[in-house]
C-alpha positions in Angstrom: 0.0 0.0 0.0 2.7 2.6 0.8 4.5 1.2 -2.4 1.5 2.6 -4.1 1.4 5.7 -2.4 4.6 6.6 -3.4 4.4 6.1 -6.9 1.5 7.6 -7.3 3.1 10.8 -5.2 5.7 10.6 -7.6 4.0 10.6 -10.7 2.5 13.8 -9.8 5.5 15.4 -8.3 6.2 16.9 -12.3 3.1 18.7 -12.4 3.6 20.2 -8.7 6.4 21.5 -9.9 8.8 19.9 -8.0 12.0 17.7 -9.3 11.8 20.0 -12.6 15.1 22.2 -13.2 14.8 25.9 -13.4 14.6 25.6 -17.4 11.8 23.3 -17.3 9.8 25.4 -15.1 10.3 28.4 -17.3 9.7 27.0 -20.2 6.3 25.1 -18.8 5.6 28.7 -17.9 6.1 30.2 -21.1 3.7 27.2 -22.9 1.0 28.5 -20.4 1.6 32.3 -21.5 1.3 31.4 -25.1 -2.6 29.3 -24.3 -3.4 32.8 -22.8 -3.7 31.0 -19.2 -1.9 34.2 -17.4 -2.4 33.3 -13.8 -1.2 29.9 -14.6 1.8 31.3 -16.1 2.0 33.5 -13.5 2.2 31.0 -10.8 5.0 28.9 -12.7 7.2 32.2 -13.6 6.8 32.7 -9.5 8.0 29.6 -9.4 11.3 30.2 -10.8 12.2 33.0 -9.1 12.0 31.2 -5.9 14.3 28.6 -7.0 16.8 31.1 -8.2 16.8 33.8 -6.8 19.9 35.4 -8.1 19.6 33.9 -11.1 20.9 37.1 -13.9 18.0 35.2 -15.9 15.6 36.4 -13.5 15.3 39.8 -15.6 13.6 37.4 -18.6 11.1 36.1 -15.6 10.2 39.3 -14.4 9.9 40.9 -17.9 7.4 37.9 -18.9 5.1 38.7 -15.8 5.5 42.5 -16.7 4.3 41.3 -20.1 1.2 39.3 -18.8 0.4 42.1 -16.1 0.2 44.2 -19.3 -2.2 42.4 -21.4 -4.8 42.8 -17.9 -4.6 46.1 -18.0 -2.7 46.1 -14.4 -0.8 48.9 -15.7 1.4 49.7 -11.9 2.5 46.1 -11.1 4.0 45.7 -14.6 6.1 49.1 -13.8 6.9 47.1 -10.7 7.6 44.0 -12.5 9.1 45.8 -15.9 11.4 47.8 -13.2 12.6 44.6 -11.2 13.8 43.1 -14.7 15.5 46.1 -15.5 17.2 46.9 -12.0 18.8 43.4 -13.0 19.7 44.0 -16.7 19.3 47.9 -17.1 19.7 47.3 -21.5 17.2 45.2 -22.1 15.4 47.4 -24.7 12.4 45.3 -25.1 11.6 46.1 -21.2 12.5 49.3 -20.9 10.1 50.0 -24.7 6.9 48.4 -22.5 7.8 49.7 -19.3 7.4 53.0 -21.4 4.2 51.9 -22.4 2.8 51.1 -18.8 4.0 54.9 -17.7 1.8 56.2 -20.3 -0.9 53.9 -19.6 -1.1 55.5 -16.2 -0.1 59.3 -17.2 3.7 59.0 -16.5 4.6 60.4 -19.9 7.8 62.2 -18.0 9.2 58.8 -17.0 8.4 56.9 -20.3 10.4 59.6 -21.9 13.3 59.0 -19.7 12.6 55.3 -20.6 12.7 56.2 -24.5 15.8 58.2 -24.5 17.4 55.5 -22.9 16.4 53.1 -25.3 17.8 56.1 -28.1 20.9 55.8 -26.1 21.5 52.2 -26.5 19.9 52.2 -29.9 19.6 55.3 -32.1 17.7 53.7 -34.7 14.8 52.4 -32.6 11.6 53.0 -34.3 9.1 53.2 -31.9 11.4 55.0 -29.1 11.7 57.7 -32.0 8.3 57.9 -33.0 7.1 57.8 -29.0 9.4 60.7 -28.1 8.5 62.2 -31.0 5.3 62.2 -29.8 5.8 63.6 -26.2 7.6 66.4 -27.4 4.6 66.9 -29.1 2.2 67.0 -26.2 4.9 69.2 -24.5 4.5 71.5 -28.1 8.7 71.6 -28.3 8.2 70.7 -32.0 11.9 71.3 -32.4 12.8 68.5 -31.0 9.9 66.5 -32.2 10.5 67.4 -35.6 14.1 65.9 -35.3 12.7 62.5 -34.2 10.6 62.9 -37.1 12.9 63.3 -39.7 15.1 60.6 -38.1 12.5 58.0 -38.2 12.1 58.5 -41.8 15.5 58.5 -42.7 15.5 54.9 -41.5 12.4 53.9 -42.7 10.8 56.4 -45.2 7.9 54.3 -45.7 6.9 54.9 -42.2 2.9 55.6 -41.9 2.7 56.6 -38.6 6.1 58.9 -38.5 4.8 60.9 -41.6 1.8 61.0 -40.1 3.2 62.8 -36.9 5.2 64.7 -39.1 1.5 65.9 -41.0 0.1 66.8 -37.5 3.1 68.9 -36.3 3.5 71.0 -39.5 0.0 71.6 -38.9 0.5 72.7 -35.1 3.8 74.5 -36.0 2.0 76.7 -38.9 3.3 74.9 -41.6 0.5 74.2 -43.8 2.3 73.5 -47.3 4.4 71.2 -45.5 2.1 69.1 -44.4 0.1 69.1 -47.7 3.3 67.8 -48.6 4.0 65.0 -46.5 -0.2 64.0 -47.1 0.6 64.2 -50.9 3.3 61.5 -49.9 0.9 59.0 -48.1 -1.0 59.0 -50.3 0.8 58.0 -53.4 1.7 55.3 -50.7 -2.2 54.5 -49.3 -4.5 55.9 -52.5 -7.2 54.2 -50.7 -7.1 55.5 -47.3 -10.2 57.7 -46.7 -9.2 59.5 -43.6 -5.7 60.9 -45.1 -8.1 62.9 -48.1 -10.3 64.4 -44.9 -7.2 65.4 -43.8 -5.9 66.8 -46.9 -9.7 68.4 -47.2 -9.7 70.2 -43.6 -6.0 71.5 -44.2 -6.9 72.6 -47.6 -10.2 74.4 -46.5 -8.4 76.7 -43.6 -6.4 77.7 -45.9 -8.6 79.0 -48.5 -8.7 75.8 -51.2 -12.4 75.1 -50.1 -12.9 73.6 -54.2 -9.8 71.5 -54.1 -11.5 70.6 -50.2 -14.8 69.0 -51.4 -13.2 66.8 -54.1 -10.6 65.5 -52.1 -13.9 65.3 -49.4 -16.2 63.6 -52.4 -13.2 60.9 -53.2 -12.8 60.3 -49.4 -16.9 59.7 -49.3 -16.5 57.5 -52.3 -13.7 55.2 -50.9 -15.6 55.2 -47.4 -19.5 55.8 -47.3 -20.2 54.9 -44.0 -17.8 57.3 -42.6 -19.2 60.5 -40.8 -16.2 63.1 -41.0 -16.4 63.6 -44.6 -20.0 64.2 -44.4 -18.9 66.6 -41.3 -16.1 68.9 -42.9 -18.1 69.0 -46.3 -21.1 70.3 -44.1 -19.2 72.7 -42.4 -17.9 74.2 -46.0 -21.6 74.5 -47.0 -22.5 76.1 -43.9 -19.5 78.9 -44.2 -20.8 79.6 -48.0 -24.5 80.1 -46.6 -25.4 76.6 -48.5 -27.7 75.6 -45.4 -29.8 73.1 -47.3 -26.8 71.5 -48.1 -25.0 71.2 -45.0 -27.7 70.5 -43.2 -28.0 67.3 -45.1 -24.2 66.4 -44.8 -24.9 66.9 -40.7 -27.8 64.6 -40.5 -26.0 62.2 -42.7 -23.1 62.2 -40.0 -25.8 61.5 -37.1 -27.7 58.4 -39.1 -23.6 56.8 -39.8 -23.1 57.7 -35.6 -21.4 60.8 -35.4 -21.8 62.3 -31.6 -25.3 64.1 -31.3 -23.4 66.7 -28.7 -21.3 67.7 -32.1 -23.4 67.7 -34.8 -26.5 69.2 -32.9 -25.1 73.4 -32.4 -24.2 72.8 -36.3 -27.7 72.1 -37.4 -29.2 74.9 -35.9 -27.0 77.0 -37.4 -28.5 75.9 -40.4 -32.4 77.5 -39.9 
């Protein structure tokens, strides 16, 4: 009877997790991350630390929980986690990129910028540290700076959407309207069939007195996506400023019936009695 007791003790010893080495754990771990079982994976990575603790591979375990604390949205223990891994290896760039993210997540935006620089300084050409810093320097309107990220991103990779994007909005915010006609002309011999880059084009064109050249970039944009209220919007509001009120008033009730906000489109309509 104890013969049997024991054998059966020890055929479940391996999924107790006990008589596995430190690499079987983490990898049983990792298995459970990738069926999306996080607490299980969790539990295992928790595991390992305990059997290593001063492990240097540690960083990887803690970055992985970081990772799966992520994905739930529990935005301060992956900081805690994302920080442990680094206070072990301080150049893991991976880390340090999604720590960035979590200080965002939870309006840190001064600390993920320190986290993206030093990604910069391990790794000048990182894409997204570039376009993310790019992007605070935004928010803190030093377009200077931004603007260098910019134009550094797309010297690596010119066929960057996102980065000429960015570089659209802060030519716009920096008074530069030809310039970002430019860079829109750009995208779109790259994405002819993106809708929203020919409202943009519309809206830039219209402040700046090209209210014809406007409503047919605003008519293609309506052709390539009809269920799409913002064309229907900023062709509404072009009516409206040339005293066209039948007009716009059907572009703005157009917008409410394909779900643009009531709270917008409402003050515009009555302006059109």
């Amino acid at each position: 009877m104890k013969q049997l007791f024991f054998l059966c003790f020890a055929l479940l010893l391996p999924s107790l997790g006990f008589g596995q080495t430190y690499q079987e754990l983490y990898e049983q771990a990792l298995e459970w991350e990738a069926k999306d079982s996080l607490a299980k994976a969790e539990e295992l990575f928790r595991q390992v630390l305990k059997m290593e603790p001063a492990n240097p591979r540690n960083a990887f375990v803690f970055s992985n929980i970081g990772v799966m604390q992520q994905r739930a949205r529990q935005y301060d223990a992956a900081i805690e986690s994302f920080s442990y891994a680094l206070n072990i290896s301080p150049t893991l760039v991976s880390t340090r990129l999604n720590r960035a993210v979590a200080y965002i997540e939870v309006g840190l935006s001064n600390k993920a910028y320190v986290d993206y620089c030093e990604v910069l300084d391990v790794d000048k050409t990182n894409k997204e540290a570039l376009l993310m810093r790019a992007h605070i320097y935004m928010t803190r309107r030093d377009y200077k700076n931004a603007r260098k990220d910019y134009n550094q991103l797309l010297n690596i990779d010119p066929a960057n959407y996102s980065g000429r994007l960015g570089l659209v909005l802060l030519n716009q915010h920096d008074g530069r309207p030809k310039e970002s006609l430019d860079e829109l002309n750009v995208l779109l011999e790259q994405y002819p069939r993106n809708a929203n880059l020919y409202v943009m084009r519309a809206n830039i064109e219209s402040e700046n007195g090209k209210q014809e050249l406007a409503l047919m970039d605003l008519e293609e944009a309506i052709r390539l996506d009809p269920n799409s209220p913002e064309p229907y919007i900023s062709r509404g509001e072009i009516y409206l400023a040339r005293k066209k009120k039948k007009d716009a008033r059907r572009d703005f009730e157009k917008a409410l019936k394909l779900g643009a906000p009531h709270s917008e489109i409402h003050p515009l309509i009555l302006q059109c009695k």
